[in-house]
Every structure is written in structure tokens, then in C-alpha cells.
N, C-alpha and C positions, 0 to 999 in steps of 0.2 A: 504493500500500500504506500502511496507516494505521502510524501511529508505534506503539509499546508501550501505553505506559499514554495512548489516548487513549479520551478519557470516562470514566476513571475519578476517582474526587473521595476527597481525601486533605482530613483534616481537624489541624489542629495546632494544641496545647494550648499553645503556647511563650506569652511575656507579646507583651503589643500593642508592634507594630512588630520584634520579633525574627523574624521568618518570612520575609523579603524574600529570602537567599539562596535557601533550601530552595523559594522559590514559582518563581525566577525557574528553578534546575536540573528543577521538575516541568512546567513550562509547557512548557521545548523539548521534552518528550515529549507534549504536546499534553494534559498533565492540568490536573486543575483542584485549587488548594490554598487551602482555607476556613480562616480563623484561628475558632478558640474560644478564647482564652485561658479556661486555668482556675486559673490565677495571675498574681498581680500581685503588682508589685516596690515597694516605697514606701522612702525614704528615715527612717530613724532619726534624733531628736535627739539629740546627742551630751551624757555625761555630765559630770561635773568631770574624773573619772577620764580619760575620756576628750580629752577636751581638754588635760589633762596631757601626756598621749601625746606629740600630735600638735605642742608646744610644743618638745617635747625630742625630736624625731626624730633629733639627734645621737648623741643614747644608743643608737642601734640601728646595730646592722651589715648587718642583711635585712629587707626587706620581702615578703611571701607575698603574690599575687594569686593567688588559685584559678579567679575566674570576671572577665568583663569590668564586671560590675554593680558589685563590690567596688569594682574601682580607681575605676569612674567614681564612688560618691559618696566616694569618699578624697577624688579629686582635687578635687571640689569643696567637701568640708570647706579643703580645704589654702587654695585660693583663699580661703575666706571668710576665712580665719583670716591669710592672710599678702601679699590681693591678688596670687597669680602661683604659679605651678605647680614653682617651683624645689625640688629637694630635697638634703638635705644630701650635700657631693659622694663624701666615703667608702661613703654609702651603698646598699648592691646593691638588687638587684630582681629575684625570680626568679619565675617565671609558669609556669602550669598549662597548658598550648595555645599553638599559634598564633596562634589568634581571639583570645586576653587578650593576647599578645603586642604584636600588632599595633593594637589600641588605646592603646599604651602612646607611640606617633606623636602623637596629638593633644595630648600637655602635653608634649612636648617630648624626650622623655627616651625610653630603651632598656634592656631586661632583661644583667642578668649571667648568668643562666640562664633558660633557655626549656626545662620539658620537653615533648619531642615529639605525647608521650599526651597523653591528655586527663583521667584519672585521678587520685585524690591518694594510689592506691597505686604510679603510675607513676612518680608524679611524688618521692614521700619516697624510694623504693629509693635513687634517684641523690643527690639535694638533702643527705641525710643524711651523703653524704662531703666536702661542700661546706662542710656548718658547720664553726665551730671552738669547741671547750669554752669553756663563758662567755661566747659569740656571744649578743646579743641580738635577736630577730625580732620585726617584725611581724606580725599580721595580722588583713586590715582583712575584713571578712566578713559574712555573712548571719545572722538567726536562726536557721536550720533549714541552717547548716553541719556538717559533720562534723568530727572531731575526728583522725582519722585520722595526718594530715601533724602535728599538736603532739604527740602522742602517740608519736612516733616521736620526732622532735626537743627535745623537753623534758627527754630522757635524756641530752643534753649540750650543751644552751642553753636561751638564759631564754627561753621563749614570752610574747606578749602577744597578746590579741584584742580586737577593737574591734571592738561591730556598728555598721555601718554603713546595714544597709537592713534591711528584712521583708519575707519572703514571704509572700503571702494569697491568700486565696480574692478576685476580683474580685465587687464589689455585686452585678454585672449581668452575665448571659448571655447570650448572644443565642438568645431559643427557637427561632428557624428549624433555627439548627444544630442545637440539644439534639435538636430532632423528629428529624433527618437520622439523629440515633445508634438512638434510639429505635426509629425505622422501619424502622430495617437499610438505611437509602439511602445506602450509602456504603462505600468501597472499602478504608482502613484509617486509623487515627489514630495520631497524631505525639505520643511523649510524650517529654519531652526531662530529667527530672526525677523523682525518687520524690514530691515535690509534686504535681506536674501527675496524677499518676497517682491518689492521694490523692486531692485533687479533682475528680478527673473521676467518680470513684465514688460518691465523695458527690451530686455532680451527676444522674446516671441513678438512685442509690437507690431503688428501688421502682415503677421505670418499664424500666427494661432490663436481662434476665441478663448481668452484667459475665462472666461467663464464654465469652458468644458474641461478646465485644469483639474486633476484629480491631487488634492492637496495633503499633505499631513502635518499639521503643525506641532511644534513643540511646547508650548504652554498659549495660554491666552493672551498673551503679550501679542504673539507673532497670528494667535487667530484673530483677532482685533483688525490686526492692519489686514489683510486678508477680507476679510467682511468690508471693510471702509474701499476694497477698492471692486465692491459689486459682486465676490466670489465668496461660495456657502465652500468653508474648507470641508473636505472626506471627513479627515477624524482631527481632534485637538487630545493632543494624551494627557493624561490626568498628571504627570508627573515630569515636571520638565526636563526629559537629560533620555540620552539614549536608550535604556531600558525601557523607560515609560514609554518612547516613541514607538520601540518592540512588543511593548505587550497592547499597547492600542492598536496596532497592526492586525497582530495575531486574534484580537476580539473582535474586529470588525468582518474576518474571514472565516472566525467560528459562526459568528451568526447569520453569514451569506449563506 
């Protein structure tokens, strides 16, 4: 008896080299999982302002990591700027996921808070009984971040941000795949991001009805922007991070 999803072909828009869990949980069901990134993560030069910052990390009580891209070019701002990964030891660390969590192993060091979700409205409900009046945060982040978690927090400590990277559309497609959407050859696509989603429209423009797009979003962040741009996503998984993406998969083919 053949597995679930075999021969079917899942296509995912995440950046190059982020797709590896999500291929390796579609593979044991005998699928097939194509990367198209429709973003790219590039690193930012840091400004005076910035480099200010990251001089005086004393001055701060918290650090925000929302996603694992963030901390990865902190920490190697940090390294440039001080040869080694150390950070001032009052300093907390509180993380959006597990996945940022657990990156957080590679320089050496561990979150004071970890929330659960994957959200930055799950994440500020809790984080925001944690501060203390006059508490100073970091955080280190993307251009096309939301503002969400300082917005909440700023109502009784001092926010700071520092971009860190940008998110882009990449040079280069790969038109095999693009055709794969085009042609309808293919079983549903992986958008992990209100970017990727973005992009991926842009992408198909005048070549495919994005409304016959067979979508899987990774939390409601990214089904949000989906809905707003006229398309009912396939499934939204209950748990933002590749697993949840796999098991909303797999429930959606049990119940066909």
C-alpha cells in the first residue's frame, strides 16, 4: 500500500537552505519537496547609530530575537566587533520559538525566556509581565519586521531596533519550477512569510490566476496576507514551524 502523499510534489518558497526539515518530514511520506525561494535574506551594514548599540550592550536588560536570521547576523556583528560571542552577563535573552531558541546553542549562551508560539502576539501577551519600567530592550531585526512586540513594550520600557539583514526578492528563479506553478503541475506550495507570499505573486503576474494557487501557510501571520491579497489559503497549520506545516498537510489528505 503506497504511503499518503506519494507523488505528490510540494513546492516551498522559504530562503535557500531553510527547507531541509520540512523536505526531510515530506520525503518519509514518499513526496517530493522543490525549493523556489522567493526570498532572500542578505545581511545589512551596520550604522554609527548602530554600532553604538552594540558597544554598550550593558545598557540593556533584554534582548528580542523574533526569528533565527536576526540573532544569526547579531551574533556575527558581535564577533566582528569584539572577536567572540560573549554577552554582557546581566543580560537576558528572550526568543520567539523553539527553532530561534535552539540556535541560540551555537554562541554559546541560553534564552531567559522562550515563548512557546511562534507569534509576536504570543509571544508580547507573556514577555510584557517580564519587563520592568525603564527596562531597556533590544532588538536586532529585519527590514520588513513588524512592530507588534515594541508596541506593546514601549508602554513601559525603552525599545531599540537595529536592522540587521533585508529581505528580497532573489535575482534569479528557477523557471522549471515557475513553469511547475504555471502549468498546474503540482500539489500545493509552502509559504512561510507575508514576503514569500508577496513575491510569489509578483512572480506568476500575468502568467497564472493566483486565485487557483493551492497555498499552505505557516501560521496566520502569513494566512492574513494571503486572504488580503483575494486568495482563501488550502490549509494554515496550527503551529508555526515545519512540523506543524507536516502535520497540517498530512490532515488535510486524511480527510480527502
Amino acid at each position: 500500500m503506497g504511503k499518503l502523499l506519494e507523488n505528490k510534489v510540494f513546492i516551498s518558497t522559504r530562503p535557500l537552505g531553510q527547507s531541509a526539515e520540512l523536505e526531510s518530514l515530506l520525503t518519509e511520506e514518499s513526496a517530493t519537496l522543490i525549493s523556489m525561494p522567493t526570498i532572500e535574506v542578505r545581511p545589512l551594514p551596520l550604522d554609527e547609530f548602530s554600532w553604538l548599540q552594540m558597544r554598550n550592550l550593558d545598557s540593556f536588560n533584554w534582548i528580542v530575537f523574533t526569528s533565527p536570521n536576526g540573532l544569526k547576523f547579531f551574533f556575527a556583528s558581535l564577533f566582528e566587533l569584539q572577536n567572540n560571542y560573549g554577552l554582557p552577563e546581566h543580560l537576558k535573552i528572550a526568543v520567539v520559538g523553539k527553532k530561534t531558541a535552539a540556535h541560540l546553542e551555537c554562541y554559546g549562551t541560553s534564552a531567559s525566556f522562550i515563548n512557546l508560539g511562534n507569534t509576536a502576539e504570543d509571544f508580547v501577551a507573556d514577555f510584557y509581565h517580564r519587563v520592568n519600567p525603564g527596562d531597556r530592550v533590544l532588538f536586532p531585526i529585519g527590514n520588513l519586521a513588524r512592530t507588534v512586540i515594541e508596541d506593546k513594550i514601549s508602554k513601559k520600557a525603552i525599545c531599540t531596533r537595529i536592522l540587521f539583514y533585508e529581505t528580497l526578492l532573489p535575482e534569479t528563479v528557477d523557471g522549471n519550477i515557475l513553469q511547475l506553478i504555471t502549468e498546474d503541475k503540482y500539489d500545493m506550495i509552502v509559504l512561510t512569510s507575508p514576503s514569500s507570499c508577496t513575491n510569489l505573486l509578483h512572480l506568476i503576474s500575468g502568467k497564472s490566476d493566483p486565485s487557483k494557487l493551492r497555498l499552505v501557510c505557516i501560521g496566520q501571520t502569513t494566512s492574513t496576507e494571503v486572504i488580503r491579497n483575494g486568495i482563501e489559503p488550502l490549509i494554515t497549520a496550527g503551529t508555526a514551524n515545519s512540523q506543524g506545516i507536516y502535520s497540517a498537510i498530512i490532515n488535510y489528505f486524511q480527510k480527502k
